[in-house]
Biopython code that builds the backbone (N, CA, C, O; Angstrom):
import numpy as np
from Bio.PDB.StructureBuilder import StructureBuilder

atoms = [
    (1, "UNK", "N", (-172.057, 18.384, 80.803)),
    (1, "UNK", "CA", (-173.457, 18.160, 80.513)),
    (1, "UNK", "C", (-174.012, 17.021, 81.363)),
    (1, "UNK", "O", (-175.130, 17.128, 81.868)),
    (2, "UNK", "N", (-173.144, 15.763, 81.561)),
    (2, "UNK", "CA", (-173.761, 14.757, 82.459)),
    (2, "UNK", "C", (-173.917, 15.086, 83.754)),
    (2, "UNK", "O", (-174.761, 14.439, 84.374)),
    (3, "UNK", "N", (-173.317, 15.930, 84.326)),
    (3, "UNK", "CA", (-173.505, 16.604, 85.525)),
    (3, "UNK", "C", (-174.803, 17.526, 85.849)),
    (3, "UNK", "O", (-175.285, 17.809, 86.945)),
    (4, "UNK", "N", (-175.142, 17.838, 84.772)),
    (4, "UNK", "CA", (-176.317, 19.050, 84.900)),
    (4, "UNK", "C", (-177.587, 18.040, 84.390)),
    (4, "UNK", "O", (-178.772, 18.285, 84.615)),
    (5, "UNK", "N", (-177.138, 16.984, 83.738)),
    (5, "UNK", "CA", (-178.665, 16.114, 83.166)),
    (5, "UNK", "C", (-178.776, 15.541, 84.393)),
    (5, "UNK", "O", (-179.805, 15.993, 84.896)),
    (6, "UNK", "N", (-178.105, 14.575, 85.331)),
    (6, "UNK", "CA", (-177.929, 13.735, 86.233)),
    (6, "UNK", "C", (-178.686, 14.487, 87.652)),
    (6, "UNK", "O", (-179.812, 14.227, 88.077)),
    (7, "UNK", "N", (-177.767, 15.417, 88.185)),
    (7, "UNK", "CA", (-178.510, 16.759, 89.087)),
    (7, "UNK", "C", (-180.031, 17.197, 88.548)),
    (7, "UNK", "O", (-180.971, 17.109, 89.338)),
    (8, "UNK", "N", (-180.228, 17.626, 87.309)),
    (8, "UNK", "CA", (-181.453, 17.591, 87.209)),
    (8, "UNK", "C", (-182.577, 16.742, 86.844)),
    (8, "UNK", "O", (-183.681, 17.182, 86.525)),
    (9, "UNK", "N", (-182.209, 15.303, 86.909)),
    (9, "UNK", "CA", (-182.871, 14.491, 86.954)),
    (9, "UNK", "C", (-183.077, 13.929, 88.648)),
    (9, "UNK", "O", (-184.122, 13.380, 88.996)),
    (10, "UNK", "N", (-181.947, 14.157, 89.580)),
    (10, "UNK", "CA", (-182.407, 13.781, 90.837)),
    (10, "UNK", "C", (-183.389, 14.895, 91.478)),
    (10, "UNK", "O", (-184.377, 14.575, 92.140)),
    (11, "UNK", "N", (-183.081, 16.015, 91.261)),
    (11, "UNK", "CA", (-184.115, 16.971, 91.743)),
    (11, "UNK", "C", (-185.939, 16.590, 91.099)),
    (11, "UNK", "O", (-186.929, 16.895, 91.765)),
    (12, "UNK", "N", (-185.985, 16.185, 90.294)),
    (12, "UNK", "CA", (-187.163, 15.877, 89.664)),
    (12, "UNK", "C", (-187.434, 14.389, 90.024)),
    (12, "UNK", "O", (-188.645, 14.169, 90.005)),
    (13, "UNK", "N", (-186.507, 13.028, 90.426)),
    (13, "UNK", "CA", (-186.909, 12.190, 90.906)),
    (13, "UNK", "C", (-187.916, 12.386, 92.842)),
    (13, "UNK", "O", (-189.007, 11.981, 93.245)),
    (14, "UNK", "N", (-186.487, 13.407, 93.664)),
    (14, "UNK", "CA", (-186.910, 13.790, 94.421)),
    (14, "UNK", "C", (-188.259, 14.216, 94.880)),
    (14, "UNK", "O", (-188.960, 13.733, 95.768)),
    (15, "UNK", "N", (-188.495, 15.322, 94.011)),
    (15, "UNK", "CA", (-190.315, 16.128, 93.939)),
    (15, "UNK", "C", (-191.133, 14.757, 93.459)),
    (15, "UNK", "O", (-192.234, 14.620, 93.993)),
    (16, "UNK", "N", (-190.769, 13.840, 92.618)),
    (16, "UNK", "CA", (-192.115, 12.883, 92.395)),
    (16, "UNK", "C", (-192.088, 12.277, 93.325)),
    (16, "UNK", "O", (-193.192, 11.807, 93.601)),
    (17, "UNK", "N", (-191.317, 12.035, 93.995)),
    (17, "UNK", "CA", (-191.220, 10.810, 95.194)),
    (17, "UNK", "C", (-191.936, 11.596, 96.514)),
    (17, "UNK", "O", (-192.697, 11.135, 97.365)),
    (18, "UNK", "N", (-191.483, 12.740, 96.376)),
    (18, "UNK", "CA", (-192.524, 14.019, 97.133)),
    (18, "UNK", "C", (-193.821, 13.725, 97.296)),
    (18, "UNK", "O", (-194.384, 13.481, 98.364)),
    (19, "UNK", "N", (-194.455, 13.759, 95.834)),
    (19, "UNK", "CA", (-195.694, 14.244, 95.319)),
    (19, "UNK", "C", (-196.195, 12.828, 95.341)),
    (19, "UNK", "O", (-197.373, 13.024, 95.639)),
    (20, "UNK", "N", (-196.024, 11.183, 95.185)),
    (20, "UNK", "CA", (-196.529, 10.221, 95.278)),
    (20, "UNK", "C", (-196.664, 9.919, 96.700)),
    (20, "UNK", "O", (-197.572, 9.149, 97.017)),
    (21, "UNK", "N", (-195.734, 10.512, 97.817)),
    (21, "UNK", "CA", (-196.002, 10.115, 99.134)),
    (21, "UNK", "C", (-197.157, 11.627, 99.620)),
    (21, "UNK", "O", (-197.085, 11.951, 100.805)),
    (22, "UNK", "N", (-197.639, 12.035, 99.172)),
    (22, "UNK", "CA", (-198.369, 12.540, 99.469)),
    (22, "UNK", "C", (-199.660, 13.091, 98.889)),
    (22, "UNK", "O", (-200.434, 14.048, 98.908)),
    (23, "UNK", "N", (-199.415, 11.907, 98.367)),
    (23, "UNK", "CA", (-200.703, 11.456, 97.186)),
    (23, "UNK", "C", (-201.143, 12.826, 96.204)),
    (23, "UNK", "O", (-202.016, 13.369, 96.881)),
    (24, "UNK", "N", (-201.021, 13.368, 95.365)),
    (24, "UNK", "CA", (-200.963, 14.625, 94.865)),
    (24, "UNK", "C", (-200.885, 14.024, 93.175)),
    (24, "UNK", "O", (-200.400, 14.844, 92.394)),
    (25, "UNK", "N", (-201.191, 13.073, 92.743)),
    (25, "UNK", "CA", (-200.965, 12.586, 91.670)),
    (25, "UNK", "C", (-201.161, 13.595, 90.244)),
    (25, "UNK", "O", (-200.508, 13.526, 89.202)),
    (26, "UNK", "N", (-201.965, 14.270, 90.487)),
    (26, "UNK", "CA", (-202.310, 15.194, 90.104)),
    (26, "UNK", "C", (-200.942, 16.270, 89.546)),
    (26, "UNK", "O", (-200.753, 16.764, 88.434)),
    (27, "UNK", "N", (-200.447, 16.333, 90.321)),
    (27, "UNK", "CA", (-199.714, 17.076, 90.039)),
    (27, "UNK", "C", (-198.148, 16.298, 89.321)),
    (27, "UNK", "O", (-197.178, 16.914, 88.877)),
    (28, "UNK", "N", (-198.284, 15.189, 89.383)),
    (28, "UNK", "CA", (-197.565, 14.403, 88.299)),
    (28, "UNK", "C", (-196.980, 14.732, 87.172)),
    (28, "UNK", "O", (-195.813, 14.769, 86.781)),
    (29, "UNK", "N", (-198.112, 14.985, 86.678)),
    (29, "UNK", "CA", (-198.164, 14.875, 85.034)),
    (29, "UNK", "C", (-197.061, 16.158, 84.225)),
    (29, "UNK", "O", (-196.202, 15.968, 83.364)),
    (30, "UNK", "N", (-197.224, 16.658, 84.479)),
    (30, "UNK", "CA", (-195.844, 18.111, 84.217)),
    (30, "UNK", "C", (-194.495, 17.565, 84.948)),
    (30, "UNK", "O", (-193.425, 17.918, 84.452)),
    (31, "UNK", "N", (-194.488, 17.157, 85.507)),
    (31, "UNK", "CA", (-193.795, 16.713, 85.884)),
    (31, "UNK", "C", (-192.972, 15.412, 85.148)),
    (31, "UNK", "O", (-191.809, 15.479, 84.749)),
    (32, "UNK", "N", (-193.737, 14.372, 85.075)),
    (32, "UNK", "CA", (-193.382, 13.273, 84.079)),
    (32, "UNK", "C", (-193.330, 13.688, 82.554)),
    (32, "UNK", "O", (-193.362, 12.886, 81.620)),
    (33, "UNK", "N", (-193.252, 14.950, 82.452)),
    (33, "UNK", "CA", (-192.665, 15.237, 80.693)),
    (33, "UNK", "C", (-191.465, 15.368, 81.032)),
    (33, "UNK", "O", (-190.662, 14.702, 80.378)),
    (34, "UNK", "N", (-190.924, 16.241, 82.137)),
    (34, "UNK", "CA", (-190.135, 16.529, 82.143)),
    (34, "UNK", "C", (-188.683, 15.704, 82.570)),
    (34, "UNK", "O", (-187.473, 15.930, 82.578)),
    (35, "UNK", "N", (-189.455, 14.802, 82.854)),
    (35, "UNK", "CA", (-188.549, 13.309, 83.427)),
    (35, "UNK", "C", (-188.289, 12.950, 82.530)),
    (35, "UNK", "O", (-187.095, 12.694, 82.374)),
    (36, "UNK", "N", (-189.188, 12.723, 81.452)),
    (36, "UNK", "CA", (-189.376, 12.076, 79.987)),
    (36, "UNK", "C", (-188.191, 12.593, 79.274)),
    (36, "UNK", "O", (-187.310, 11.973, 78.678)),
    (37, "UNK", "N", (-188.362, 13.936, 79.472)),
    (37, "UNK", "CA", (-187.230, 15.116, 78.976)),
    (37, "UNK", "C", (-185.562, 14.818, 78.990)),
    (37, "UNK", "O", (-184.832, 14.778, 78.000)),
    (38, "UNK", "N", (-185.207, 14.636, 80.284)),
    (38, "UNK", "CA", (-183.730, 14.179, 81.221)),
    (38, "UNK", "C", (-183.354, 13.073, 80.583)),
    (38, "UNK", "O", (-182.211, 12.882, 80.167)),
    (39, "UNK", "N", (-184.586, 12.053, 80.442)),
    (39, "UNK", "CA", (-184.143, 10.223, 80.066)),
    (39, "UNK", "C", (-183.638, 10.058, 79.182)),
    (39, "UNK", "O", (-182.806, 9.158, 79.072)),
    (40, "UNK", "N", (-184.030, 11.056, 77.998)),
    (40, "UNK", "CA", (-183.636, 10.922, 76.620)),
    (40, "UNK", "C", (-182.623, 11.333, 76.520)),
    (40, "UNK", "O", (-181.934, 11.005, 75.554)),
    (41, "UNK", "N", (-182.231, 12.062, 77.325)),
    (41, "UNK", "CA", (-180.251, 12.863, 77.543)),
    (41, "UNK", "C", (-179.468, 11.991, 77.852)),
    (41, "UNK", "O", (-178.348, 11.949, 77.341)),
    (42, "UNK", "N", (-179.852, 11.173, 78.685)),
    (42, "UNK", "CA", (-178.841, 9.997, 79.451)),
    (42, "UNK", "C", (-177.968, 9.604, 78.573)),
    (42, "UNK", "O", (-176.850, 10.045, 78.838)),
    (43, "UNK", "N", (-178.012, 8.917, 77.575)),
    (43, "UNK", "CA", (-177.636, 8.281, 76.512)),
    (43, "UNK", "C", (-176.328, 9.138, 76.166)),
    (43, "UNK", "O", (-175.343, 8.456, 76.450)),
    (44, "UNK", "N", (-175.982, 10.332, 75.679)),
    (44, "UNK", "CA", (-175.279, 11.611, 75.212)),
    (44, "UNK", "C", (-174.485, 12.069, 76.327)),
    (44, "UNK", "O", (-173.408, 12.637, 76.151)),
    (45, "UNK", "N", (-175.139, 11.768, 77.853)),
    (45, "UNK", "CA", (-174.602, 12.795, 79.348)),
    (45, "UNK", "C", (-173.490, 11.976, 79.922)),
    (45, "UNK", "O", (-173.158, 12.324, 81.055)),
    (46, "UNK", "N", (-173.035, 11.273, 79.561)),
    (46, "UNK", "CA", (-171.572, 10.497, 80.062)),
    (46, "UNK", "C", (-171.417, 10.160, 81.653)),
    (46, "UNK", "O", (-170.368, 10.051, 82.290)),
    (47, "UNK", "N", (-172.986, 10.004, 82.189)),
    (47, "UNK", "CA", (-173.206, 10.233, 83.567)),
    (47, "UNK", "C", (-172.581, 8.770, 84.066)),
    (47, "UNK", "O", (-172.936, 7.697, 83.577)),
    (48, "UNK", "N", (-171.512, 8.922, 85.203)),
    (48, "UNK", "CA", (-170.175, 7.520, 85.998)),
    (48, "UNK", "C", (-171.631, 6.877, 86.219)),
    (48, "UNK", "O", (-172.782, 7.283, 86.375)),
    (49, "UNK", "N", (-171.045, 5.825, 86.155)),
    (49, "UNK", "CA", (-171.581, 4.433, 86.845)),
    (49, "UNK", "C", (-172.114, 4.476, 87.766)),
    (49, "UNK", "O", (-173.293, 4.175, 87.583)),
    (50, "UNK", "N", (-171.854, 4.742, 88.923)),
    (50, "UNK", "CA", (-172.091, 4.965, 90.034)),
    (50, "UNK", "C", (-173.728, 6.208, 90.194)),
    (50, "UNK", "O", (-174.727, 6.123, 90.907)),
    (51, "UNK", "N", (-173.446, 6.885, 89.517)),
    (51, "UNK", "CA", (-174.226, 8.085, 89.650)),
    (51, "UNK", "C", (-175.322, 7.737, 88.823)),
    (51, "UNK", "O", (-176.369, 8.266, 89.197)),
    (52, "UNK", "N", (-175.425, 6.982, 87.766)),
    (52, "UNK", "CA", (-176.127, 6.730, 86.919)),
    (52, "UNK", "C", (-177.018, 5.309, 87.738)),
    (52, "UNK", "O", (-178.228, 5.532, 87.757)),
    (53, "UNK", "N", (-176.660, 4.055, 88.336)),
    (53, "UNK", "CA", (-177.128, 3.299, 89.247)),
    (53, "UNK", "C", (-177.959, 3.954, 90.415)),
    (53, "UNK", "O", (-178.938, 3.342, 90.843)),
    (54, "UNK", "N", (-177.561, 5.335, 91.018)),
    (54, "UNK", "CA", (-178.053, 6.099, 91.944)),
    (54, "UNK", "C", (-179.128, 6.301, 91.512)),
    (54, "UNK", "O", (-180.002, 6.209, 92.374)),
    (55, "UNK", "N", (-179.680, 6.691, 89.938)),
    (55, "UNK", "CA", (-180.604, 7.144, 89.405)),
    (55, "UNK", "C", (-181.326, 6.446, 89.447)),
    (55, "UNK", "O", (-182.387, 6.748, 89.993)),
    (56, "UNK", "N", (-181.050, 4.506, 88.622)),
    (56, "UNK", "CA", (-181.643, 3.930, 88.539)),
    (56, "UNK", "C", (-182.643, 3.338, 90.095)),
    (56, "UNK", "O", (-183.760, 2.823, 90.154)),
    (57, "UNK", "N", (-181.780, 3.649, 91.049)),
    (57, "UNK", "CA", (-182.654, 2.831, 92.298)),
    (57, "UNK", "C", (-183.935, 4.398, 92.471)),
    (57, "UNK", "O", (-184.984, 4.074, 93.028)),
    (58, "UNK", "N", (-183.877, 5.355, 92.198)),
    (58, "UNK", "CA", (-184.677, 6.352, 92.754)),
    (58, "UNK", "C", (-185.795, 5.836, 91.673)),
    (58, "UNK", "O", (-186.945, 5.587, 92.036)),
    (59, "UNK", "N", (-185.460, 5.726, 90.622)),
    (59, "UNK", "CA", (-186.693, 5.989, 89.784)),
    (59, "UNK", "C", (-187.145, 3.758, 90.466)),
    (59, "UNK", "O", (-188.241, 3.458, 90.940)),
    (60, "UNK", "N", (-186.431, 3.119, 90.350)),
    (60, "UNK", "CA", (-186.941, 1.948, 90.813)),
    (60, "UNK", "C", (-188.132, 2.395, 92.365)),
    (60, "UNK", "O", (-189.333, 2.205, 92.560)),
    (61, "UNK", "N", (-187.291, 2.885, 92.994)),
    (61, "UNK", "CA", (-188.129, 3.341, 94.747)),
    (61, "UNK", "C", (-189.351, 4.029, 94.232)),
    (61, "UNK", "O", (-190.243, 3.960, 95.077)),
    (62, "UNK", "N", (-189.820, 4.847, 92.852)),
    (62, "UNK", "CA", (-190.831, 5.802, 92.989)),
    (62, "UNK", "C", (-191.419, 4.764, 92.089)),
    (62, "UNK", "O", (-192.597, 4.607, 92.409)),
    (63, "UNK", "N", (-191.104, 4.054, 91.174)),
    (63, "UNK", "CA", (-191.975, 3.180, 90.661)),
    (63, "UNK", "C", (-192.822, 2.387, 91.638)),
    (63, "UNK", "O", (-194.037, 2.293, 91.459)),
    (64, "UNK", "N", (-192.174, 1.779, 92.732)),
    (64, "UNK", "CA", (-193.222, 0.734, 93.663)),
    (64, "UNK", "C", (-194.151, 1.232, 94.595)),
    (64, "UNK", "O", (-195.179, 0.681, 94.990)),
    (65, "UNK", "N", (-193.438, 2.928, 95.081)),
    (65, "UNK", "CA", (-194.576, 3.905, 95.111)),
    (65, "UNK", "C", (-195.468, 3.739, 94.511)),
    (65, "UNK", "O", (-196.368, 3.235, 95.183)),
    (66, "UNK", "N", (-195.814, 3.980, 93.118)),
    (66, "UNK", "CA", (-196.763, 4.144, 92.149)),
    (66, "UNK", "C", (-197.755, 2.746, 92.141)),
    (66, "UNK", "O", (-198.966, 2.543, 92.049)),
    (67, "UNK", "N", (-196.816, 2.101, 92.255)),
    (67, "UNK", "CA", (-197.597, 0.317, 92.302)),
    (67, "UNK", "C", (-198.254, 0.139, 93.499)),
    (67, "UNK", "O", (-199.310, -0.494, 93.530)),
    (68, "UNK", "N", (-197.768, 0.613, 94.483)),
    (68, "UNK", "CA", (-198.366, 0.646, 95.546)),
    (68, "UNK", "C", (-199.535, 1.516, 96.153)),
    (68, "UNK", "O", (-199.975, 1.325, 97.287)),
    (69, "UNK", "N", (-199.892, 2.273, 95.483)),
    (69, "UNK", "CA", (-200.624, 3.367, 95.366)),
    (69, "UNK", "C", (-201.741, 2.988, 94.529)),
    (69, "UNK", "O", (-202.868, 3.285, 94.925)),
    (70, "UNK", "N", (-201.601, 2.386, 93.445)),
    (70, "UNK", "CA", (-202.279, 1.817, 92.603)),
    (70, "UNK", "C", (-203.006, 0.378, 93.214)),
    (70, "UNK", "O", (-204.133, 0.079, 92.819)),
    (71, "UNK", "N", (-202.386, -0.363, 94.062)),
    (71, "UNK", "CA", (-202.648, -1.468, 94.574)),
    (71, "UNK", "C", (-203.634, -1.042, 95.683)),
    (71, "UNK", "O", (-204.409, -1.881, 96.141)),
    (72, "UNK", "N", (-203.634, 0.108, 96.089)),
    (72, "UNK", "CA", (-203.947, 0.772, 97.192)),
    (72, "UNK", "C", (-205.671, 1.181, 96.847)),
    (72, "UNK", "O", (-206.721, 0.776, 97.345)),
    (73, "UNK", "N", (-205.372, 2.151, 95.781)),
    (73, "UNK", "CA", (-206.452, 3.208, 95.435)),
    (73, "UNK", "C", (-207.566, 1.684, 95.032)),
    (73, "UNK", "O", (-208.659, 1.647, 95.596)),
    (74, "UNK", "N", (-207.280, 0.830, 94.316)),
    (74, "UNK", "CA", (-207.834, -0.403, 93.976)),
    (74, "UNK", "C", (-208.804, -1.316, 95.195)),
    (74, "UNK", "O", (-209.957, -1.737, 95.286)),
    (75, "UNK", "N", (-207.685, -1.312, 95.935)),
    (75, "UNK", "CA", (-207.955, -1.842, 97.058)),
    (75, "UNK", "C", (-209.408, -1.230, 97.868)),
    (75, "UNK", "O", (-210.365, -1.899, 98.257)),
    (76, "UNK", "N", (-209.205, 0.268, 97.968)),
    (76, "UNK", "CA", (-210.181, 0.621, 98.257)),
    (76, "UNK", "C", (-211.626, 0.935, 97.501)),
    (76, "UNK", "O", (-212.739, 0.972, 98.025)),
    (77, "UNK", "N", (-211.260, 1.158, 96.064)),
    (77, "UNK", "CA", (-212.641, 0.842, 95.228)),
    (77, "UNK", "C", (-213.458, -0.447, 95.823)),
    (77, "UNK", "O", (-214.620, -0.415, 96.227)),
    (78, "UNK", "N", (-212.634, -1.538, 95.791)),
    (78, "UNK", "CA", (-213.298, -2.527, 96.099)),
    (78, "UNK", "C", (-213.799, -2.913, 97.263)),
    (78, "UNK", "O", (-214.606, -3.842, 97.294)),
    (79, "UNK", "N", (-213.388, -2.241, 98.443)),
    (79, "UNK", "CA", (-214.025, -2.094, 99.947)),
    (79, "UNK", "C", (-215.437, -1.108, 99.664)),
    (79, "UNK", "O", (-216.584, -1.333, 100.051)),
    (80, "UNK", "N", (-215.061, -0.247, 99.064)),
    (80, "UNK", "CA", (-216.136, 0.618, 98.871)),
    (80, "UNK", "C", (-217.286, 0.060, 98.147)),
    (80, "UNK", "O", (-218.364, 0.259, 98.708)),
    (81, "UNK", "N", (-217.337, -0.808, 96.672)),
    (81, "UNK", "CA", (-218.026, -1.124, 96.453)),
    (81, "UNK", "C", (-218.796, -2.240, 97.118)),
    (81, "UNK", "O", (-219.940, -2.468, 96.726)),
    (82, "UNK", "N", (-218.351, -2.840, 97.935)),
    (82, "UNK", "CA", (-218.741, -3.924, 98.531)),
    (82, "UNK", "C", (-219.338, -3.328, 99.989)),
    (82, "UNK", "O", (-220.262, -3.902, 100.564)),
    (83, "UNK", "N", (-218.975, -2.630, 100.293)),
    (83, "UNK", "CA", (-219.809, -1.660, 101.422)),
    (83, "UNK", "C", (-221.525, -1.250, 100.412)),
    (83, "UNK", "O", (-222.690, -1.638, 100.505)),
    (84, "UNK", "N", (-220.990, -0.568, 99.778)),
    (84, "UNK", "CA", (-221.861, 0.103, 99.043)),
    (84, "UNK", "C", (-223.149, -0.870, 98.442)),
    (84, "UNK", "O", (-224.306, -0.457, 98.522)),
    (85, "UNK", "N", (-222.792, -2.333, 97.776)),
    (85, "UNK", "CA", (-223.180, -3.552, 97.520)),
    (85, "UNK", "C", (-224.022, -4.076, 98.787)),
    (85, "UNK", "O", (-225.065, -4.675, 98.523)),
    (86, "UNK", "N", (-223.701, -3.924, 100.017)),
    (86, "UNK", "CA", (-224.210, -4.860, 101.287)),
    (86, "UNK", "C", (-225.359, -4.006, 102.008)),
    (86, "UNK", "O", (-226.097, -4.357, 102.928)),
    (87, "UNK", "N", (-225.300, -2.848, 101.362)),
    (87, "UNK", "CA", (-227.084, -1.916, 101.603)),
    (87, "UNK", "C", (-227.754, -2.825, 101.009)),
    (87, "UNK", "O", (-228.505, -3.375, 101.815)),
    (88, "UNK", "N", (-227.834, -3.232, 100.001)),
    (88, "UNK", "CA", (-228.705, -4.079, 98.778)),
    (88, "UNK", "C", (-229.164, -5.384, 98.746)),
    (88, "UNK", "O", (-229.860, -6.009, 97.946)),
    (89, "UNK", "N", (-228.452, -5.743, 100.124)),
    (89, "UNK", "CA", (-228.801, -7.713, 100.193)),
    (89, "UNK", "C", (-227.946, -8.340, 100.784)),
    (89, "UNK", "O", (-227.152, -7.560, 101.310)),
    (90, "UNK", "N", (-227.681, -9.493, 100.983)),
    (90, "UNK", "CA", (-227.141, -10.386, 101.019)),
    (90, "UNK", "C", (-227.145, -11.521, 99.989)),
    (90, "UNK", "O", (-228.076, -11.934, 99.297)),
    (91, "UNK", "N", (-225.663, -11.984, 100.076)),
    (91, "UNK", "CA", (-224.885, -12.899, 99.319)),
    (91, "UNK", "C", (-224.364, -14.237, 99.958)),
    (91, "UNK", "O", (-223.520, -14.275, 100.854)),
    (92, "UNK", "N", (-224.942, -15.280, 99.416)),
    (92, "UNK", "CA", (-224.740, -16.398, 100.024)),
    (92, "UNK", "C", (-224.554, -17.219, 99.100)),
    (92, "UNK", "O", (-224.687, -16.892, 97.920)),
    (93, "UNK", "N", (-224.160, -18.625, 99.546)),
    (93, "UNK", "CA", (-223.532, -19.680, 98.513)),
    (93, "UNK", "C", (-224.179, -20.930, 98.827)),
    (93, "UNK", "O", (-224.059, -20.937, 100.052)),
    (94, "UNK", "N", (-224.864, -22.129, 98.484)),
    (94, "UNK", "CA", (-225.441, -23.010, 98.631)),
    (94, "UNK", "C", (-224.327, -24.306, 98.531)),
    (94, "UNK", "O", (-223.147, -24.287, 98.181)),
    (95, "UNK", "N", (-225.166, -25.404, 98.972)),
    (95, "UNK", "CA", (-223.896, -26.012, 98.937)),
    (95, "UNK", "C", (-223.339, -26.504, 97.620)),
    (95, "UNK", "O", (-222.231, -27.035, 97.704)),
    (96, "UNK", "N", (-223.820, -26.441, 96.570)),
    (96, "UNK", "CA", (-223.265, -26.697, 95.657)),
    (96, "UNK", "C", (-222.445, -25.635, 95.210)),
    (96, "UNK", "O", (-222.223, -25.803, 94.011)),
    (97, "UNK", "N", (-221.896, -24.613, 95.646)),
    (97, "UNK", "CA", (-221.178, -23.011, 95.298)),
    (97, "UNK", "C", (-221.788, -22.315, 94.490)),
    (97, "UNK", "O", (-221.135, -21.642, 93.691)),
    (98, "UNK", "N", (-223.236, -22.286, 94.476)),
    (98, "UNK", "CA", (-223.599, -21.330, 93.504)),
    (98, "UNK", "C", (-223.889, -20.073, 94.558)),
    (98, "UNK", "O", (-224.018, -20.196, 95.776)),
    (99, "UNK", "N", (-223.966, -18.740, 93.738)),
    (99, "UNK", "CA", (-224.254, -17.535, 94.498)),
    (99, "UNK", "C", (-225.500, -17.283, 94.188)),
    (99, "UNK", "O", (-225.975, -17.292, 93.052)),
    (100, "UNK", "N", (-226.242, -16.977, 95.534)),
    (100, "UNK", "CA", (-227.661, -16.140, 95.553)),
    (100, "UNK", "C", (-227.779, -15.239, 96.612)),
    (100, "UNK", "O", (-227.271, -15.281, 97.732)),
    (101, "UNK", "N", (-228.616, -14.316, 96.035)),
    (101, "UNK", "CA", (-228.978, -13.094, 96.571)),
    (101, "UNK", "C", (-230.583, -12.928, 97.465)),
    (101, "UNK", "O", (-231.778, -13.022, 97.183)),
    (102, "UNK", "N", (-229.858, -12.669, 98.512)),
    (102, "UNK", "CA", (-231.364, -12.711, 99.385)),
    (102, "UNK", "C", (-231.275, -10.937, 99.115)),
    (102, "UNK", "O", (-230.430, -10.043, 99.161)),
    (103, "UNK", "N", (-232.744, -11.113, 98.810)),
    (103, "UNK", "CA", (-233.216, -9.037, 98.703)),
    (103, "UNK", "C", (-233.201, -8.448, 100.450)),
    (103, "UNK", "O", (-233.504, -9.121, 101.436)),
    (104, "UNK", "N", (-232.920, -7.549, 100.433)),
    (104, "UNK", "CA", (-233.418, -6.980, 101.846)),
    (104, "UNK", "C", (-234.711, -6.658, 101.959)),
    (104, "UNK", "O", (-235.548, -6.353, 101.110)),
    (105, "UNK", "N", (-234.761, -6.763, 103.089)),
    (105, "UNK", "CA", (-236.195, -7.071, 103.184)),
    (105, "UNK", "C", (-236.628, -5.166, 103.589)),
    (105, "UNK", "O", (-235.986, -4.385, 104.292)),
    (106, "UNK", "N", (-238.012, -4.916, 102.774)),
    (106, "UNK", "CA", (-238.464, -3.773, 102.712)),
    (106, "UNK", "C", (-239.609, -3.471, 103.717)),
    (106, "UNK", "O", (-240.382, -2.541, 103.487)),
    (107, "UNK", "N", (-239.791, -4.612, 105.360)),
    (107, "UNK", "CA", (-240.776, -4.221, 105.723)),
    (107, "UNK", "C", (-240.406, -2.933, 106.876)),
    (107, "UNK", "O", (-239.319, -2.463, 107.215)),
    (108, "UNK", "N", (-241.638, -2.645, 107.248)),
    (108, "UNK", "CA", (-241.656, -1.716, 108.286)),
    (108, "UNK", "C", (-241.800, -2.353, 109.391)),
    (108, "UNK", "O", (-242.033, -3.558, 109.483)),
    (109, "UNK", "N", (-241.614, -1.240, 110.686)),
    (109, "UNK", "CA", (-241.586, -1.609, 112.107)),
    (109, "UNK", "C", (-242.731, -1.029, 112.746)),
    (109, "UNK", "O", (-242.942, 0.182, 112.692)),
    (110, "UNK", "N", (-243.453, -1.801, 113.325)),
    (110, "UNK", "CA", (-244.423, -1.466, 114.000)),
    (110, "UNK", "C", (-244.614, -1.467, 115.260)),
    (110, "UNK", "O", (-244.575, -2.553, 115.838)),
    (111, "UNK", "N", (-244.909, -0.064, 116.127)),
    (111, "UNK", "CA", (-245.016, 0.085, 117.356)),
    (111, "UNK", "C", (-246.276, -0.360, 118.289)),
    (111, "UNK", "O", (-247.404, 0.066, 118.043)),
    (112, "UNK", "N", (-246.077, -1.030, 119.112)),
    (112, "UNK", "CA", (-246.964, -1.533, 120.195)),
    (112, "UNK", "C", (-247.058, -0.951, 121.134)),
    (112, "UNK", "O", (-246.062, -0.676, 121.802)),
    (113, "UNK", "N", (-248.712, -0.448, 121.602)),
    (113, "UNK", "CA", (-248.746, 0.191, 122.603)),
    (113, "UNK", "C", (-248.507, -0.195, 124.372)),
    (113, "UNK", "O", (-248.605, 0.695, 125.217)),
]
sb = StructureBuilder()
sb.init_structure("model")
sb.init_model(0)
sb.init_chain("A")
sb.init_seg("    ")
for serial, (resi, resn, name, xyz) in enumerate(atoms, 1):
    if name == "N":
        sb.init_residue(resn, " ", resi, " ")
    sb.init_atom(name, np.array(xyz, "f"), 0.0, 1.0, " ", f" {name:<3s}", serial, name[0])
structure = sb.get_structure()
């Protein structure tokens, strides 16, 4: 039995480590029951030392995936909003560090003949 929980827990570490490097998160989630599924066997599957440490570094490697991905997707909300933010004005600091907002300015351009 520890042979068949162990094997089918690396095949399923494998595909997530798949599916996080190629951003597909989405398709996770069925997936992480079924991980959920294997973990709870461990305990009962008499899986060697060795093989069982093997496990532990895969699921460690897809965890910092995940952190990193997360650090990532974050990362870019906040480029985005701040792109998105700098249509709207400018942000400046006085010397005492307070923040103010200059409006953009709404005039028009006028052509000279």
């Amino acid at each position: 039995m520890g042979d068949r929980v162990a094997t089918v827990l690396e095949t399923i570490l494998r595909e997530e480590r798949t599916l996080i490097l190629a951003g597909r998160f989405d398709a996770l989630g069925p997936l992480t029951t079924r991980k959920a599924d294997m973990l709870t066997r461990i305990p009962d599957a008499n899986i060697p030392g060795p093989r069982l440490a093997a496990l532990a570094d895969q699921v460690t490697r897809n965890q910092a995936l995940l952190d990193a991905a997360i650090r990532g997707m974050s990362a870019a909300r906040t480029r985005i909003q701040a792109v998105i933010g700098a249509g709207s004005g400018l942000s400046t600091y006085d010397r005492r560090g307070q923040k103010s907002e200059l409006a953009e300015s709404k005039g028009t351009l006028r052509k000279k003949a």
